[in-house]
N, C-alpha and C positions, 0 to 999 in steps of 0.2 A: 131768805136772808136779804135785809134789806142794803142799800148803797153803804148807809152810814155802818151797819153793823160790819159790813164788808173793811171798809176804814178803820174804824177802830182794832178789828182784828190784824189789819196789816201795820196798824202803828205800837200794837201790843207785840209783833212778830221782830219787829223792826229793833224796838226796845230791847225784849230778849237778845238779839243776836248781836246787839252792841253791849250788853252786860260780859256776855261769852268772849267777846272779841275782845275788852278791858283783863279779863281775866286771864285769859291765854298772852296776853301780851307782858303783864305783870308777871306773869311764871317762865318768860321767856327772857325776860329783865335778867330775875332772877339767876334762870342756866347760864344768860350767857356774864354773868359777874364770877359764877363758879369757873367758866371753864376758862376766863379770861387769868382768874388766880392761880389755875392750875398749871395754865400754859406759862407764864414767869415762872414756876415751883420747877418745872421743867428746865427752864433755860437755862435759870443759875446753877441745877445740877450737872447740866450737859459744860458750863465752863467747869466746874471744877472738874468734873471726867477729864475733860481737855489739859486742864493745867496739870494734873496728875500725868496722864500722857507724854506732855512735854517735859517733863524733869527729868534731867538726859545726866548721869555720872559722865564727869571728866572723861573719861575712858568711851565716852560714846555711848558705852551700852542704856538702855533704857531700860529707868527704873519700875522693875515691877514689884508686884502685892502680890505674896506668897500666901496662902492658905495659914493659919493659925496648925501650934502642934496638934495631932490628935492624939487621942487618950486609948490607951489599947485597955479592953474589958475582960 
């Protein structure tokens, strides 16, 4: 294998692994836009939990969420 043919194989190598490297980075774009939406989807449900939490009857006691009736079979 001559010099040059040695070259060209390392700038075909080179090529390649900046095509890979574009592409994992674009699918990485990608995750991290998912997991950034998911993370807000999160949050604003942890306020309402919270604000549920805090809604306190005159009397002090806190208000909870009873189970729906069930239906005897």
């Amino acid at each position: 294998m001559s010099v040059g043919d040695r070259i060209l194989s390392g700038l075909r190598t080179i090529v390649l692994i900046e095509e890979r490297t574009r592409s994992l980075d674009d699918g990485l774009k990608g995750l991290k836009t998912k997991i950034e939406g998911s993370l807000s989807n999160h949050e604003a449900r942890l306020v309402r939990l919270e604000t549920i939490i805090e809604i306190a009857r005159p009397d002090g006691a806190v208000l909870r969420i009873a189970p729906g009736p069930t239906e005897a079979t």
